[in-house]
LUMMIZA-295581 format. One line per 4 residues: their letters; for each residue x, y, z of N, C-alpha, C. Coordinates in Angstrom, 1 decimal, padded with zeros to 4 digits. Example, Ala and Ser with C-alpha at 12.3 -4.5 7.8 and 13.67 -1.06 7.14 Angstrom:
# LUMMIZA-295581
as	013.2:-005.7:007.8:012.3:-004.5:007.8:013.2:-003.3:007.8; 012.8:-002.2:007.1:013.7:-001.1:007.1:012.9:000.0:007.9 .
This chain:
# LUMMIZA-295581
xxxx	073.7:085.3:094.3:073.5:085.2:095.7:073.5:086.6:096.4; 072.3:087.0:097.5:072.4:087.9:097.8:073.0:087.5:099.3; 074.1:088.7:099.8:074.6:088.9:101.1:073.5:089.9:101.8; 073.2:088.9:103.1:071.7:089.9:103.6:072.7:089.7:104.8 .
xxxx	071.9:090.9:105.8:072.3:091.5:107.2:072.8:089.9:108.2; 071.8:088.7:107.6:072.0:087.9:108.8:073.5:087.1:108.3; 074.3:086.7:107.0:075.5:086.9:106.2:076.2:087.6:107.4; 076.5:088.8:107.2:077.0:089.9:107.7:077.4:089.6:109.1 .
xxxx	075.7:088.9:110.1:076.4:089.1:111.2:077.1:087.1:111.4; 076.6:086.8:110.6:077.5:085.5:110.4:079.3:085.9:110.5; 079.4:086.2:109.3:081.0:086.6:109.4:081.4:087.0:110.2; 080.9:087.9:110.7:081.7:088.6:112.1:081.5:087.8:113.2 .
xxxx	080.7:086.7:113.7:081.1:086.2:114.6:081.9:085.0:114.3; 082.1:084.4:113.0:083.3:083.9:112.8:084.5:084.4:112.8; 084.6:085.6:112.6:085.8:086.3:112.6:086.1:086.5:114.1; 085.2:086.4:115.0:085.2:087.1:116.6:085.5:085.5:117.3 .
xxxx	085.3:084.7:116.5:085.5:083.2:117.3:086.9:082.7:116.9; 087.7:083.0:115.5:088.5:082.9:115.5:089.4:083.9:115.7; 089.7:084.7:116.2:090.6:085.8:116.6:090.5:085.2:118.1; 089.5:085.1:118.9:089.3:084.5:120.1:090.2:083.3:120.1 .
xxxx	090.3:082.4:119.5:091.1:081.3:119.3:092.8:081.6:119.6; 092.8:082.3:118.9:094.5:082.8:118.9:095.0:082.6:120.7; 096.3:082.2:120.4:096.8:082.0:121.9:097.6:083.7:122.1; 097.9:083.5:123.3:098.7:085.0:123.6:100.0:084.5:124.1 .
xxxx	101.1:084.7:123.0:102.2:084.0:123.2:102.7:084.6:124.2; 103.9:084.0:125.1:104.3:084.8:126.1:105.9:084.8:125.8; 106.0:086.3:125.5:107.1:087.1:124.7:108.4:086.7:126.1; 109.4:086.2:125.5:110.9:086.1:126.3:110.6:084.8:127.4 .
xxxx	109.5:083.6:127.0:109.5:082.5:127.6:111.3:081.9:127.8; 112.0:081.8:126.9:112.9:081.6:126.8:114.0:082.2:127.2; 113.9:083.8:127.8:114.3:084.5:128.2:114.9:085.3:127.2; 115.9:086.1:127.0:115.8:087.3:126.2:117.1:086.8:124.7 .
xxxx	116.2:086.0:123.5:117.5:085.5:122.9:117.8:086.2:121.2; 117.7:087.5:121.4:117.8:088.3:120.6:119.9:088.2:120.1; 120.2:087.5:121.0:121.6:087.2:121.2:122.2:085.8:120.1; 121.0:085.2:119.7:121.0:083.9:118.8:121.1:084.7:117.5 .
xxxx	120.7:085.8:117.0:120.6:086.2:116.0:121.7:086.7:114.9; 122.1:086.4:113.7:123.2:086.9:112.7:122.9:087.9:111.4; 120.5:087.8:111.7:120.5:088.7:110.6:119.1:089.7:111.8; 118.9:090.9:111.3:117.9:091.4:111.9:117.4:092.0:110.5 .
xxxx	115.8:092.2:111.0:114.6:092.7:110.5:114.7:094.2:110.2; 115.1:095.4:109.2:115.0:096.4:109.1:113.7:096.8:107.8; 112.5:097.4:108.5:111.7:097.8:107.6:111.9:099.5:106.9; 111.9:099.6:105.7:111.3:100.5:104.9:110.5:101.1:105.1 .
xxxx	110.1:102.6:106.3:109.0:102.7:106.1:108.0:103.2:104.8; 108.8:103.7:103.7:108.1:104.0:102.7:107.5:103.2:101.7; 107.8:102.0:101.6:107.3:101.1:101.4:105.8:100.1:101.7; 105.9:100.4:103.8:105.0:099.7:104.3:103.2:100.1:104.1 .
xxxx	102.5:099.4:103.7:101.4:099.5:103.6:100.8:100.5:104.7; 100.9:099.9:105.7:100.2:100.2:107.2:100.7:101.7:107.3; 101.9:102.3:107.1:102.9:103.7:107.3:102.2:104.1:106.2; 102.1:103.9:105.0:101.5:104.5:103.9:099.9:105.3:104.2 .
xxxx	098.9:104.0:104.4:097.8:104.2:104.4:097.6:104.8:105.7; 098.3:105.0:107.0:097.8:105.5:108.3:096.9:104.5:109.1; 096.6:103.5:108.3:095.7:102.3:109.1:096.4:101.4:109.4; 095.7:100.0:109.7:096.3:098.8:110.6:095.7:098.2:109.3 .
xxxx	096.1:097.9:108.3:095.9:097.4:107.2:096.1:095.9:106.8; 097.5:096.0:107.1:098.3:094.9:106.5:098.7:093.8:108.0; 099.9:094.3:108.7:100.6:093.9:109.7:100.7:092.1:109.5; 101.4:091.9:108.5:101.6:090.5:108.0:102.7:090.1:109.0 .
xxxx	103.6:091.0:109.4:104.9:091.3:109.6:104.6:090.6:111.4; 103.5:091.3:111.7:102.9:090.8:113.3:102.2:089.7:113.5; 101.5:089.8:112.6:100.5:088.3:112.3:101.5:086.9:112.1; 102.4:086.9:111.4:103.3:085.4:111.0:104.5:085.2:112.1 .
xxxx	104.6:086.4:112.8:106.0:086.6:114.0:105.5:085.7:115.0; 106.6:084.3:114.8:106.1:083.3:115.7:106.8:083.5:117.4; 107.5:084.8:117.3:107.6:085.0:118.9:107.0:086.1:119.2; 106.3:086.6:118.7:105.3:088.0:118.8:106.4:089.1:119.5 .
xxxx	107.2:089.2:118.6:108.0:090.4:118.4:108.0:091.6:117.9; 106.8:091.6:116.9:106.9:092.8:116.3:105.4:093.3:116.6; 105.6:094.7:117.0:104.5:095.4:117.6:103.4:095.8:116.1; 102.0:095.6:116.8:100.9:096.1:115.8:100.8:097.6:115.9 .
xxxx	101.8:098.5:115.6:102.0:099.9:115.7:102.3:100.5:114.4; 102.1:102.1:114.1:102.2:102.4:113.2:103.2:103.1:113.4; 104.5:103.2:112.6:105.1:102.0:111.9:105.2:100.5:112.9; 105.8:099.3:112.3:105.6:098.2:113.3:107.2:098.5:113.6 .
xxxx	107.3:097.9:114.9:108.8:098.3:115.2:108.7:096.4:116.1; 110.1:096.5:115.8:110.7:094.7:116.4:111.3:094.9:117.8; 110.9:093.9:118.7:111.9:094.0:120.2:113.0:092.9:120.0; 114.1:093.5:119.5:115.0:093.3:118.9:115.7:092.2:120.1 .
xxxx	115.3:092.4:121.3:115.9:091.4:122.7:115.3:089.8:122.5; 114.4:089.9:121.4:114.0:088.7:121.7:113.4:088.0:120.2; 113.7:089.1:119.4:113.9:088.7:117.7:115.4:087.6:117.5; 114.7:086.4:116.7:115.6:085.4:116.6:115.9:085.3:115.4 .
xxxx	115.7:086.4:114.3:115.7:087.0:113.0:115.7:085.6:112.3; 114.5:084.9:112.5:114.1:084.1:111.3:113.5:084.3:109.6; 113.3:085.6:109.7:112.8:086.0:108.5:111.5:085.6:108.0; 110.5:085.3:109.2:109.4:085.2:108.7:108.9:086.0:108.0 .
xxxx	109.0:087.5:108.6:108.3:088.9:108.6:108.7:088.6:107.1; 109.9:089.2:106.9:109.8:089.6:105.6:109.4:088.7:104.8; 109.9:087.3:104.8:108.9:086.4:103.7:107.3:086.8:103.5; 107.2:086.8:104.7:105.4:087.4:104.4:105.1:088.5:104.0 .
xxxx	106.0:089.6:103.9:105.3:090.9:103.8:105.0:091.2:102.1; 104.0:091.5:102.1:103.4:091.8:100.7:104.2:092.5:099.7; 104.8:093.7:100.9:105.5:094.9:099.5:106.7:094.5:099.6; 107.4:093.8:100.8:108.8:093.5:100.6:109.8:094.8:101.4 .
xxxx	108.8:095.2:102.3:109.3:096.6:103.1:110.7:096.2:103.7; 110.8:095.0:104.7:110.9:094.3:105.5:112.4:093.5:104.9; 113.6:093.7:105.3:114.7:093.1:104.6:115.9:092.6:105.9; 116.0:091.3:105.8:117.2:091.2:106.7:118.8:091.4:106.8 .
xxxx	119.2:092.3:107.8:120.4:092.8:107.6:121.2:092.3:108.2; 122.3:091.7:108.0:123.5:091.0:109.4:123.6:092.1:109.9; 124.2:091.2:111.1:124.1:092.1:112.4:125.3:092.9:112.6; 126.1:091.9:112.0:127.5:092.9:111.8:127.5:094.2:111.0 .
xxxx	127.1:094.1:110.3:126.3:095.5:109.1:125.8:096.5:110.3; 124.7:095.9:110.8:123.8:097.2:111.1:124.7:097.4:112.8; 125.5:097.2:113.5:126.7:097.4:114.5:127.4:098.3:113.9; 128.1:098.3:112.6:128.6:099.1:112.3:128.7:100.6:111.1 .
xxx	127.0:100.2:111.8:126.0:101.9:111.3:126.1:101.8:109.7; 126.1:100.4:108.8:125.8:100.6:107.7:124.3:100.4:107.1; 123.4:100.4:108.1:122.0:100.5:107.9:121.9:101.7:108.9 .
């Protein structure tokens, strides 16, 4: 099978219809419950794909965050006010950057 130009601009407007799709969650609907949490999200950055390569590569960590907490930035950093530290991120993350730490741990500076 040959991939010809009109392929090409196929995909991309599937890709542009489904990115369109996506809702725009609205971050702290519930108000700020980073307070419910007993484990938090500390990433690795040497580890992370996205920190490694300098691109927006990976960001599994932003993509599966069902409260859109963690920023598409390089490195991705969490708004910890409203992380409910379910451990999505890290389940998803490819390399495993991504590790949940109690909270009590990282309060008293052992992360």
């Amino acid at each position: 099978m040959v991939f010809t130009e009109k392929d090409a601009n196929y995909e991309k407007n599937i890709s542009r219809s489904i990115l369109a799709s996506m809702q725009t969650p609205a971050v702290g609907e519930a108000g700020k419950t980073g307070s419910w949490r007993t484990v938090r999200p500390v990433i690795d950055a040497s580890r992370c794909t996205v920190v490694k390569t300098g691109k927006p590569t990976c960001h599994f960590c932003w993509m599966y965050c069902p409260e859109n907490t963690v920023t598409r930035t390089i490195p991705p950093t969490f708004n910890l006010d409203y992380c409910k530290g379910c451990g999505i991120c890290a389940t998803e993350c490819p390399t495993k950057c991504i590790e949940m730490v109690s909270e009590k741990e990282s309060r008293d500076g052992v992360c």
